[in-house]
C-alpha positions as CSV (number, residue, x, y, z in Angstrom):
1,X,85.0,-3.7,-21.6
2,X,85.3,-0.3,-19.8
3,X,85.0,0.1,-16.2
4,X,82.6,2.9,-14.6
5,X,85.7,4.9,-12.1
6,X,83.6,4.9,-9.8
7,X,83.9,1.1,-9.1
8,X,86.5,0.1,-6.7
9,X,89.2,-2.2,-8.3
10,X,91.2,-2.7,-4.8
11,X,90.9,-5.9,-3.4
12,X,91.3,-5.3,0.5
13,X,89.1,-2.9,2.3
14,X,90.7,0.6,3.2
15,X,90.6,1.9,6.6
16,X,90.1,5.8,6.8
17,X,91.3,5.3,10.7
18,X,94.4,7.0,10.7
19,X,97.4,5.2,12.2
20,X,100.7,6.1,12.8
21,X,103.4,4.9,10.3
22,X,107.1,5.7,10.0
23,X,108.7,5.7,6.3
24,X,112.4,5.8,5.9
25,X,114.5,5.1,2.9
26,X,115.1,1.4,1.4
27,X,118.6,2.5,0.6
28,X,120.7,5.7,0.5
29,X,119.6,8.6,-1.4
30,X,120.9,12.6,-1.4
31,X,117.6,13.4,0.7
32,X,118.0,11.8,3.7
33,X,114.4,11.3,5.0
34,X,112.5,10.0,8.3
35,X,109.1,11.1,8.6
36,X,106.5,9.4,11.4
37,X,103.4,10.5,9.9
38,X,99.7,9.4,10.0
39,X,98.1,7.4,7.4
40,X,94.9,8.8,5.2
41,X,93.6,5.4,4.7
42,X,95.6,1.7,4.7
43,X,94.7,-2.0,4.1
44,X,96.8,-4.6,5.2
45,X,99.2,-4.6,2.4
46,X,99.1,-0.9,1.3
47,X,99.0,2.6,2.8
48,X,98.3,6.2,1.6
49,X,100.0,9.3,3.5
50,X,100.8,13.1,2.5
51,X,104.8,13.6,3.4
52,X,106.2,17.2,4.7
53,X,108.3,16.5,1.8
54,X,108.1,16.0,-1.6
55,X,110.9,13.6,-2.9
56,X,108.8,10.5,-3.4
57,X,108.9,8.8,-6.7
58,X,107.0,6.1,-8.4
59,X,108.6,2.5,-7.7
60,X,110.9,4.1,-4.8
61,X,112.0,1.8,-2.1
62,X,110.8,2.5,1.3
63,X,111.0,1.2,4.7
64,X,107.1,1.8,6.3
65,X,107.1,0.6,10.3
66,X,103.2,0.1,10.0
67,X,101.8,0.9,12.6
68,X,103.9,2.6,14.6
69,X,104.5,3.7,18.5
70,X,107.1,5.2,20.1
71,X,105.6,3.8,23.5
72,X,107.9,1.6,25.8
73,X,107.8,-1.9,24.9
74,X,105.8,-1.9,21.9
75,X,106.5,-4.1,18.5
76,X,106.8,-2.3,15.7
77,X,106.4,-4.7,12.1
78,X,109.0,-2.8,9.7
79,X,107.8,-4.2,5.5
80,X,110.3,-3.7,2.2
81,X,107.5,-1.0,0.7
82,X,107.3,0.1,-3.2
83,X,105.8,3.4,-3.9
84,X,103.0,2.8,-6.5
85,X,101.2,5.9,-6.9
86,X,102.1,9.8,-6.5
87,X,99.3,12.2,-6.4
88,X,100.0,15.9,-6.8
89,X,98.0,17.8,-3.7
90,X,97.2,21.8,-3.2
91,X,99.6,23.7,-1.3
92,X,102.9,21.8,-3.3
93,X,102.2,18.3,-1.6
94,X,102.1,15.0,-2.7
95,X,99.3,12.1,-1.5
96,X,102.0,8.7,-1.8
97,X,100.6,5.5,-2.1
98,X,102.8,2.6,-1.0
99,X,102.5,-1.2,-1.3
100,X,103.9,-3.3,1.6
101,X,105.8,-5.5,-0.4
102,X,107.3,-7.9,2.5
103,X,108.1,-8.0,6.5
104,X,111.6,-7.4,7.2
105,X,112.5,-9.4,10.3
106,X,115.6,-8.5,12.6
107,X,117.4,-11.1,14.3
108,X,117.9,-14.9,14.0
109,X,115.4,-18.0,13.3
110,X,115.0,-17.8,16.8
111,X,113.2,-14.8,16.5
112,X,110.7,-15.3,14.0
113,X,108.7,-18.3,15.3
């Protein structure tokens, strides 16, 4: 059976509210890279973003902080992310979609509940 492309195969709803995000590298690469950035659109396990640069690749490892505020006192949830879609933009940019693949949690059991 083939699909019309206009029908929508995601199975969370997308926000087009922008929200603040910061992606980092999972692990060490030769482009060092921290970008805070606003989203284009996100669900609760996903999120779409253009970069300022262009290194992303398809199944990279990131570190997304989503959302994210540099305000005093705020909680900022940091997820394992897995880049699973790199769309080549006008002007040399890329559109990066990235799946929030778990919570990272700092500190002891103590912590967490």
């Amino acid at each position: 059976m083939i699909r019309p492309s206009s029908q929508e195969r995601r199975k969370k709803i997308r926000s087009k509210v922008p929200r603040m995000i910061r992606v980092r590298p999972s692990e060490p690469t030769p482009e060092e890279f921290d970008e805070i950035l606003p989203t284009i659109n996100a669900s609760r396990n996903s999120v779409y973003f253009v970069p300022q640069n262009g290194i992303f690749e398809l199944n990279m490892r990131v570190l997304v902080t989503y959302p994210y505020s540099s305000g005093p006192g705020t909680l900022n949830q940091e997820f394992l992310g897995a880049v699973t879609r790199v769309d080549k933009l006008p002007g040399n940019k890329q559109g990066v979609a990235v799946q929030l693949l778990m919570p990272i949690y700092v500190g002891t059991k103590e912590t967490i509940r």
